[in-house]
N, C-alpha and C positions, 0 to 999 in steps of 0.2 A: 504493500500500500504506500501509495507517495504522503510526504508530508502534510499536502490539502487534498483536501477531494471533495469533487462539487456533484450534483444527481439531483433530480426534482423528484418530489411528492405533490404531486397534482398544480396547485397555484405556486405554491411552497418549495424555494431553493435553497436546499440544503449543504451548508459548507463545514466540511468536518475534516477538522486541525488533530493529526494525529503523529504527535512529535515526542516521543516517548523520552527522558521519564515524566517527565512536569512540564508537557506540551510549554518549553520557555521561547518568549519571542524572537527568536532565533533571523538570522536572515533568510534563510531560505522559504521559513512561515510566514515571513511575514509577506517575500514574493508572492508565495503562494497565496494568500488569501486578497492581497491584491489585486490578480490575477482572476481571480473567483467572482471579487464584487463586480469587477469592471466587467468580464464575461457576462453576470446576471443581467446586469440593464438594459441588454439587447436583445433577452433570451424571452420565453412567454410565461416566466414567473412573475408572480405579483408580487412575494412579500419572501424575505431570507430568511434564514436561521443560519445563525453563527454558534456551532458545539464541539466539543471535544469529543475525541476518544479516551479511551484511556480511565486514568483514575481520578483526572484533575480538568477542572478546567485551567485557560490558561497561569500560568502559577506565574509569573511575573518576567522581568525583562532576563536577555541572558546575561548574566554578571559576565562571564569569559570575555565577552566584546569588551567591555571598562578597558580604555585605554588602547584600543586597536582603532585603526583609523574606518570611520564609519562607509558602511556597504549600503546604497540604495537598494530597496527605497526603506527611510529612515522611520523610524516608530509615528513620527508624526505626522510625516507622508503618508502612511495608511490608515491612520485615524480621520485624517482629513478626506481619502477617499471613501473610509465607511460613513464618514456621519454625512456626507454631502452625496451619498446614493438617493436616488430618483425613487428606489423603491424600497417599506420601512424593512428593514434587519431588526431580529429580537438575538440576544443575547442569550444563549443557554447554559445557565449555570450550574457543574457541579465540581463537588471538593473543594477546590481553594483558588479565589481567582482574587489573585493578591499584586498588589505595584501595578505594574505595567498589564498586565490582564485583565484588571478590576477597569483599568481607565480606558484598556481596548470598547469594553461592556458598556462605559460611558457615552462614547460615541453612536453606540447603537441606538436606534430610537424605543427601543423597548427592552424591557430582562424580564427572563422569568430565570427562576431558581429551586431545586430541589433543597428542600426543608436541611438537609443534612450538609448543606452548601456554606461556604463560609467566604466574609469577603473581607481586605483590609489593604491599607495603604502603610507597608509595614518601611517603607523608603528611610523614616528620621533612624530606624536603628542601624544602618548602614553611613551615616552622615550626610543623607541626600533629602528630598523632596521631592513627590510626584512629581516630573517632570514631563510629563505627556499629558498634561489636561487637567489633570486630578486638582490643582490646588484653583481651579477656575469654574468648573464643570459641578464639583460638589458644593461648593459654598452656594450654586446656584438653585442645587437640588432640595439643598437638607439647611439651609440657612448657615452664616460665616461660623456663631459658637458651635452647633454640633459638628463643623467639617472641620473645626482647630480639632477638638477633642478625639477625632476619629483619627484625624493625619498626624496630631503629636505623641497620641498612646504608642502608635504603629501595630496596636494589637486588632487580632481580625473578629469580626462577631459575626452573630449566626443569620441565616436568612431570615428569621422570623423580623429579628431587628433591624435589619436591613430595609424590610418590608415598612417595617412602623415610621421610619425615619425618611421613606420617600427615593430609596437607592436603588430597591427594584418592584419592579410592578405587580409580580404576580410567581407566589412560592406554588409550587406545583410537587405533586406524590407519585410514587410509580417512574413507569418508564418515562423518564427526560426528555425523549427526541418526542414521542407521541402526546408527552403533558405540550410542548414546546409547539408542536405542529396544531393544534387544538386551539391552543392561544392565539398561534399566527391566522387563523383562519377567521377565530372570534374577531379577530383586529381589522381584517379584511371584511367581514361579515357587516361588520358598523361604520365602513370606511372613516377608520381612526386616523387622526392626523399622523402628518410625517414628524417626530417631537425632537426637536433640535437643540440637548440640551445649552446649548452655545445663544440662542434665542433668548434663554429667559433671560429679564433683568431683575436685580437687585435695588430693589428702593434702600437708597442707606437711611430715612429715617428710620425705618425698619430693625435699624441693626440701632443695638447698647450701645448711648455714649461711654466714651470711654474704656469698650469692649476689646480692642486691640492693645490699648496702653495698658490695660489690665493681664494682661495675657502675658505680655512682654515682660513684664516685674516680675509674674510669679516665674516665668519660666528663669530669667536671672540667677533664681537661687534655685530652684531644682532641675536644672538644667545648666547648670553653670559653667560659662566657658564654652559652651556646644554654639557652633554656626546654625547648623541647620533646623532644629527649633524656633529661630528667630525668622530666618528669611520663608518660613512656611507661614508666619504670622503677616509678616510684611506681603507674601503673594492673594492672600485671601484676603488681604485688607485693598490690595489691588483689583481682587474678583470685585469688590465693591464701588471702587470709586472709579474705574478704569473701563473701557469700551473691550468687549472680549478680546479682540487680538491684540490690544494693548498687553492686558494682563497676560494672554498666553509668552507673548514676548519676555515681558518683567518675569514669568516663572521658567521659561528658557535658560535666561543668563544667570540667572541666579542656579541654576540646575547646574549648567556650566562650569558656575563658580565654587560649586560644592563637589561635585565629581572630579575636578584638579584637585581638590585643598587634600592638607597632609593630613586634616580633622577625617574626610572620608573613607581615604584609604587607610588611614589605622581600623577606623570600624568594620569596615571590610574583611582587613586582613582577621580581625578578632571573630566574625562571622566565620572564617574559614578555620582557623585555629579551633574554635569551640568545635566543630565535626570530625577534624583529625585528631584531638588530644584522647580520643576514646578509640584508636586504632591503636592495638599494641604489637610492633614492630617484631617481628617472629612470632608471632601467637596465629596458628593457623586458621581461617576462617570459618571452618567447619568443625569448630573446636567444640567437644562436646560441654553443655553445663550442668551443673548441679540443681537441680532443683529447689526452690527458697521458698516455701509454703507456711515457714512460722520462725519467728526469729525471736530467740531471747536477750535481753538488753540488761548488762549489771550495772544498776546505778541510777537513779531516778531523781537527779538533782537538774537544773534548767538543762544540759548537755543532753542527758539519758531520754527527761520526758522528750525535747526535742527531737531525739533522732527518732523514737518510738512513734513519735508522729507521720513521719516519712513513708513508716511501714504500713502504718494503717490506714490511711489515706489512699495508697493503691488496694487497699481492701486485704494484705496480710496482717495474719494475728500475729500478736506481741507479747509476751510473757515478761513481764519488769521486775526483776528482783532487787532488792533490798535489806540493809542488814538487820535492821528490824521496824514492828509495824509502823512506830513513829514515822520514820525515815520514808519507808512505803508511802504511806499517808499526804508525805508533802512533795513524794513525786507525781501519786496521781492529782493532787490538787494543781499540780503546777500546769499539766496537760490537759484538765479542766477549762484552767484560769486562759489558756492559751487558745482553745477552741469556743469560750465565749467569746475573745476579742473580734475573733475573725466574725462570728453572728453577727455580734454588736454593730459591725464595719459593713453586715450584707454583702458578706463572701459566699457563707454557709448557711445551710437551712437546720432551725436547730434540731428536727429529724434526723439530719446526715450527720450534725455531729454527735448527737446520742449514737449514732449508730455506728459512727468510727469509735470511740468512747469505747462501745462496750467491746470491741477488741481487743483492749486493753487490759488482763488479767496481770494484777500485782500477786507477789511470792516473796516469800524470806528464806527460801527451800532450795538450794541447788538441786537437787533433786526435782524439780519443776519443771529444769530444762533437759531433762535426759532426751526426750524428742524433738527439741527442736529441729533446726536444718543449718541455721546460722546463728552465732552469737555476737554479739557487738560488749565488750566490754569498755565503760565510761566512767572508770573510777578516777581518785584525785593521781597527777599526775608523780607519781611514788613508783618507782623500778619493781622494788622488792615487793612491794602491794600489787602491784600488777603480776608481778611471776607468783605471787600464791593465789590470786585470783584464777590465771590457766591452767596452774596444776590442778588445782579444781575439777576447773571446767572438765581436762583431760580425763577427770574418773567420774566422771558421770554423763557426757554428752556421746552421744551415737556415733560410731564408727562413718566417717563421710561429713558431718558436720563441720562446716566454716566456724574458726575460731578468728575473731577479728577485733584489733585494741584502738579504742580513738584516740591513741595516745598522739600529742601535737610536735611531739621530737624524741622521745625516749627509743632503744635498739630495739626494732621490732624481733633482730634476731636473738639477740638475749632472750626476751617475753618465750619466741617460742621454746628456745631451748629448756624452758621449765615445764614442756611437754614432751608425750613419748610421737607425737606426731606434729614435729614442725611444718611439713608438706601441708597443714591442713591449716596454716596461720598467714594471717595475712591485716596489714594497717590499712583501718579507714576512717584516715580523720576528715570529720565533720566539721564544719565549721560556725560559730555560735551567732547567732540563735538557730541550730540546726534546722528549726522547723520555717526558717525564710533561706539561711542561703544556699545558694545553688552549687558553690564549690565542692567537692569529694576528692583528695588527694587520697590517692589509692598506694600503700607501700609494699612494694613487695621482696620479700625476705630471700636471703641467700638460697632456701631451700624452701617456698613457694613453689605448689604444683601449677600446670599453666592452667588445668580446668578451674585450679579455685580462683586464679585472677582472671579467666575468662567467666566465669560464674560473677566474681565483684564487679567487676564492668558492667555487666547486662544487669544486675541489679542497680546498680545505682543512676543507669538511665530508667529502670522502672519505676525510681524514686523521684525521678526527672529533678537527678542532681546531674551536673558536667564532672565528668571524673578527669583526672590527669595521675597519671603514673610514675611515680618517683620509687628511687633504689633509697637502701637507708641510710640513712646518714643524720648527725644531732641535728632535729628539725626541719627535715624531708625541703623540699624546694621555697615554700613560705617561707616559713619562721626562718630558716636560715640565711635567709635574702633578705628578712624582716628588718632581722638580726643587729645587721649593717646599718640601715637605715635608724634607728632607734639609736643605735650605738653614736650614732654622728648627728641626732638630734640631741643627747646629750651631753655630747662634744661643744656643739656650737652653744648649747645654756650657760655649760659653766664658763669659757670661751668669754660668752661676752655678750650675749642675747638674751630674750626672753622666751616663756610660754606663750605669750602672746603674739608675738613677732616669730616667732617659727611656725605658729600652727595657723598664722596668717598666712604667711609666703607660702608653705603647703596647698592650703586651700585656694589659695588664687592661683596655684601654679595648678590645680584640678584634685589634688586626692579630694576627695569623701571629708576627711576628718584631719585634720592635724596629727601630729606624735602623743603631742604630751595630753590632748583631751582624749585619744584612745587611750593613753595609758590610765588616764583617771575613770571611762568607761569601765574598761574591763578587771582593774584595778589594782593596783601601785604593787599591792603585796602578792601578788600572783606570779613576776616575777621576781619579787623579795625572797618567795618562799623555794624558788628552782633553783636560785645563787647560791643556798645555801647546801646543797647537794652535790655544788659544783666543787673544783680546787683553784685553787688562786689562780694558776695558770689558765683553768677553762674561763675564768669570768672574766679574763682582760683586763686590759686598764681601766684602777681605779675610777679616772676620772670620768668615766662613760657609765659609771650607776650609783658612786656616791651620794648625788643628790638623791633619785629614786630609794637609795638605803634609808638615808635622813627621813624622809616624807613622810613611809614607810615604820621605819620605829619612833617618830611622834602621832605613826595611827593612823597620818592623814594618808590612807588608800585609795581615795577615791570618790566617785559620785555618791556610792552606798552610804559614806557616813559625810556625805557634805561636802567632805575638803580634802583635796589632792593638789596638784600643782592649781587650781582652781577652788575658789569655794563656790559652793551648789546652792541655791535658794531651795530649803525646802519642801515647797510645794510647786514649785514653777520648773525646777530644777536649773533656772537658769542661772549662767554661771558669771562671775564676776574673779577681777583679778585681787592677788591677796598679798601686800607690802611682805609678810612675813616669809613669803615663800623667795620673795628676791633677797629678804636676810638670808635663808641660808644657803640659796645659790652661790652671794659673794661669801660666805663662812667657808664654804665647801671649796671654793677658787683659794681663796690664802690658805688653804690647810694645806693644797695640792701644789701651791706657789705659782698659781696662775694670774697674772695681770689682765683682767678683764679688756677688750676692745669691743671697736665695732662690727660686727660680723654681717655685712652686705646683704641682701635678698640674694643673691646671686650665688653668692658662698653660701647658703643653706640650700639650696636648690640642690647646686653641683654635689654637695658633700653628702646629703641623702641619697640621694638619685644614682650620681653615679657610683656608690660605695657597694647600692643591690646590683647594678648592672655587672660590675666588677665580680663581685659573687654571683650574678648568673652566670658568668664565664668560664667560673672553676665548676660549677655544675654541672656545667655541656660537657668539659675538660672530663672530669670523671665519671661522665657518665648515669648521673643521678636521674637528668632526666630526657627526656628521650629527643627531645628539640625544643630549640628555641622559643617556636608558640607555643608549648606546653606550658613554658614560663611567664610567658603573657597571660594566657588563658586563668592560671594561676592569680596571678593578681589583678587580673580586672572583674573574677569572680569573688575573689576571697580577702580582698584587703584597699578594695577603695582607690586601686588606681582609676584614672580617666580613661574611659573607653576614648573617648578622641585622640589620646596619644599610644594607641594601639598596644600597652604593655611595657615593662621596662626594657626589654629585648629589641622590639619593633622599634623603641623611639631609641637606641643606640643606634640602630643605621640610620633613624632619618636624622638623628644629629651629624651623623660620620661617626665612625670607628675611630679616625685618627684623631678626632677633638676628643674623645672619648678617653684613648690613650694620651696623649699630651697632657689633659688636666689632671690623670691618673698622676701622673711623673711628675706633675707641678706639686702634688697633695703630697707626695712623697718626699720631694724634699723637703716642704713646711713640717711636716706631718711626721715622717719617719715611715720604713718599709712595713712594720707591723701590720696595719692596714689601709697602706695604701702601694703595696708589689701588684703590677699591672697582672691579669692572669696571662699564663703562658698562650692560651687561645687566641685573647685578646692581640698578644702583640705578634703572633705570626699570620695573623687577618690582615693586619696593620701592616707588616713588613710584605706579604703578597698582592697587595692593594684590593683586597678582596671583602664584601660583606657579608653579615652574619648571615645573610638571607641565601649568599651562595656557597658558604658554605655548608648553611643548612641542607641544599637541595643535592648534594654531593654525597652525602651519608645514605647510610641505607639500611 
């Protein structure tokens, strides 16, 4: 079967796009259907359908083209010829007819859609905007706030609502082509206008004063630093004041201008990294799995109820044990407390979460879990607590049973070695509040079978968490990247800055959160309490957690009790700066004989940023983790980097490697070789003139 293919049903010309896998607008489709319409105007059909084969309608533009020089005729070129056909086209929608698919539909004069059909303009998470119609065509359909709301989420809804909102005309049941032809004839039956949505106008009294400039504030701070949320606000504010091909124009260039910037190609590249970070490099594809039907979870504090939620959500049972009922008690109230909010928010129906809930069976009994299938152990982060935790497990859980520790850096190969079956152990750290984020660092031990890491992978997209695979090593590819980063935000405190001026520069440079307000988040004494397990040698220079020690043994932890490097309003929680915490910042500099200076935006930037990049070097270097985007994917899931700067990997090439290296050498000799010796990677990249990216693509 070719590409298109065109056949009449009585009045009714049917054009059926069959481009396997995700019918994507391809050039040769789009010939094709070109080719189609302009053939029909001259043939003895009255009215078209435009449908797919397959399992999708069309699913969006083909991303492969980005950046290859464009092949006639262009995406716009054939929207221009479907919506200015002579005779009306209905649009037949099923599966997912998303970006450039959805706006193909646009151009039609009519859509019908199968109930189970989904439609969305998913463009802003790539760093772009409809760029074919969409930010001109919707605002006309559904009014300018429901098409902000629809093109900024980029998330896709269902045809019912699609229906309600005016996107398409008429949801249909059963066979598609025959709901589709039924419709088209009803259309013809009433000689229904030709509906051009490029026709309607927008009255702007119509639209909210101050609707735009509204829109623009909020997005500022939850969108912050992002292009392409803006110029989507600025093109619909143009569907409104502007004569249609003006606006089609204004949403052109601006398309233009987002499809060069280095904001969309990082999002891109992070779109493609998220799909590959869950291919494991020698793991054969036919690789048999293990079966996951009930999973027991030790530990029920916010970590435990969290992940316990993951499971029962996809409808597996959970067995949660604890040391005793107390304890039990305020793990199930915690994953109570956690599935009201979401009610409360009108996520969940309190039906569905009664009914996830009663999934949940609490135990003080190791003996509870002799059947599970998998264990997840989420006890406090203690070596020796954890090795008698899996000897445990070892004399009571089933032969074949996944034995798994969310430990966030401790040896997973130790852990197992305090069983008679290491082959059956494996690290899956979670990342907190288990039950929001998407991260899963998946660790796998020296003697890891390959079915129980092909078994954790398939699970934890069933968990629709993004897994990545790291070897072990003290704090898998996060925290050990983290590491650096923290290390040299405590650097530059006692140095010569503040809390407040590094987790500013942070924030305006894109992460999520500052240093020192995660560390008063998740709280001071967390790693007060890891340091001391370590030996002088592992904890580094002094002057990189002194203050943190200080904080720490005057109590002040954190958000929890108020005050951390920050004091907390306690009921607002918001946070205010505190004169006694710069006392002992400088107390902490003349113990250590530091002369405070001033430490630049610039110098925080570099000395965070590129201290992980540096350490993701030695990561590639040995092997930890399997590629570069793995390391991205990593941190723009699990630690707040800015998806616009595609990961700290991704944005070392688009800095250059050799600025990279050079500032490395600069830090070093300010600094001294400790931490700041360029990785061996780094500098034979550097000496080949080669980047990360190709030498990514040379591995195998």
């Amino acid at each position: 079967m070719s590409v298109v293919e065109y056949e009449r049903h009585g009045d009714i010309g049917v054009i059926t796009i069959n481009y396997p896998p995700v019918n994507a607008l391809s050039q040769p489709m789009r010939e094709g259907v070109k080719g189609a319409v302009e053939a029909a105007q001259s043939d003895a059909s009255k009215a078209l359908i435009l449908i797919c084969a397959g399992r999708t309608f069309i699913a969006g533009a083909d991303i492969t083209e980005f950046g290859k020089p464009p092949i006639a005729p262009s995406l716009p070129q054939l929207l221009s010829i479907i919506e200015n056909s002579t005779k009306p086209i209905v649009a037949a929608i099923h599966g997912t007819a998303l970006g450039g698919g959805f706006e193909t539909a646009l151009t039609c004069h009519y859509r019908c859609a199968l109930s189970s059909a989904k439609i969305g303009l998913p463009e802003v998470k790539l760093g772009l905007l409809p760029g074919a119609g969409g930010t001109q065509r919707i605002p006309r359909l559904i009014g300018p706030q429901a098409a902000l709301d629809l093109m900024l989420s980029g998330n896709p809804i269902s045809a019912a609502k699609a229906e309600g909102l005016g996107l398409i005309d008429k949801v249909v049941e059963g066979d598609l082509l025959a709901g589709a032809l039924d419709y088209a004839n009803t259309l013809l039956a009433v000689n229904a206008e030709l509906k051009r949505v490029r026709d309607i106008v927008i009255d702007p009294s119509t639209v909210s004063e101050g609707l735009f400039d509204q829109y623009r504030a909020n997005l500022s701070k939850r969108a912050r630093g992002q292009m392409a949320p803006q110029h989507i606000v600025s093109c619909v504010e143009a569907a409104v004041s502007l004569p249609f091909d003006e606006g089609l124009q204004r949403e052109r260039e601006a398309f233009l201008e987002l499809r060069d910037s280095f904001q969309s190609a990082s999002m891109r590249h992070l779109f493609f990294a998220e799909r590959r970070s869950a291919k494991v490099k020698g793991l054969a594809k036919d690789m048999p799995i293990r079966e996951i039907k009930s999973v027991g979870i030790i530990g029920g504090g916010t970590m435990g109820g969290g992940i316990a939620m993951n499971f029962v959500n996809v409808g597996i049972p959970v067995t949660l044990l604890e040391i005793n009922d107390e304890a039990l008690q305020r793990g199930m109230d915690i994953i109570s407390k956690n599935y009201a909010a979401t009610v409360k928010k009108g996520r969940l129906s309190e039906t569905e979460s009664t009914k996830r809930q009663s999934l949940v069976t609490g135990s003080t009994s190791y003996d509870d879990l002799t059947d599970v299938d998998m264990v997840i152990e989420a006890v406090f982060e203690n070596i020796e607590i954890k090795k008698e935790v899996f000897a445990k497990l070892d004399s009571v859980c089933k032969p074949g049973a996944i034995l798994a520790s969310n430990t966030s850096y401790q040896n997973v190969d130790e852990i197992a070695a305090a069983t008679s079956r290491p082959e059956d152990v494996i690290g899956l750290h979670f990342f907190s509040p288990a039950n929001v984020m998407k991260l899963l660092e998946i660790v796998r031990g020296e003697k890891t079978n390959d079915d129980v890491l092909a078994t954790s992978m398939a699970v934890a997209q069933k968990i629709k968490k993004v897994p990545v695979l790291s070897r072990v090593c003290y704090g898998f590819i996060g925290n050990r990247m983290y590491r650096q980063y923290l290390r040299e935000a405590q650097l530059c405190l006692i140095e010569g800055s503040t809390p407040e001026k590094i987790d500013q520069v942070m924030t305006n440079w894109g992460m999520a959160m500052g240093p020192l307000s995660v560390g008063d988040l998740a709280g001071i004494d967390i790693g007060y309490k890891a340091r001391q397990a370590l030996t002088d040698e592992e904890k580094g220079d002094p002057k990189s957690y002194c203050i943190a020690d200080r904080l720490a043994e005057m109590g002040r932890v954190g958000q929890k009790v108020g005050a951390g490097y920050y004091l907390y309003d306690p009921v607002t929680r918001a946070r205010s700066s505190d004169p006694e915490v710069l006392q002992v910042i400088e107390e902490e500099a003349q113990k250590q004989g530091i002369t405070r200076r001033d430490v630049t935006d610039e110098e925080v930037v570099n000395r965070l940023i590129f201290a992980m990049i540096n350490e993701g070097f030695k990561i590639l270097e040995e092997g930890v983790a399997q590629r570069p985007s793995d390391i991205d994917v990593v941190f723009a899931f699990g630690y707040g980097f800015p998806v616009y700067r595609g990961g700290p990997m991704f944005f070392a090439d688009t800095v250059g490697l050799e600025t990279v290296y050079t500032t490395l050498c600069e830090y070093r000799e300010l600094h001294g070789e400790q931490n700041w010796a360029p990785s061996a990677l780094l500098e034979t990249l550097v000496k080949e003139g080669k980047t990360l990216s190709q030498w990514a693509s040379e591995q195998h």
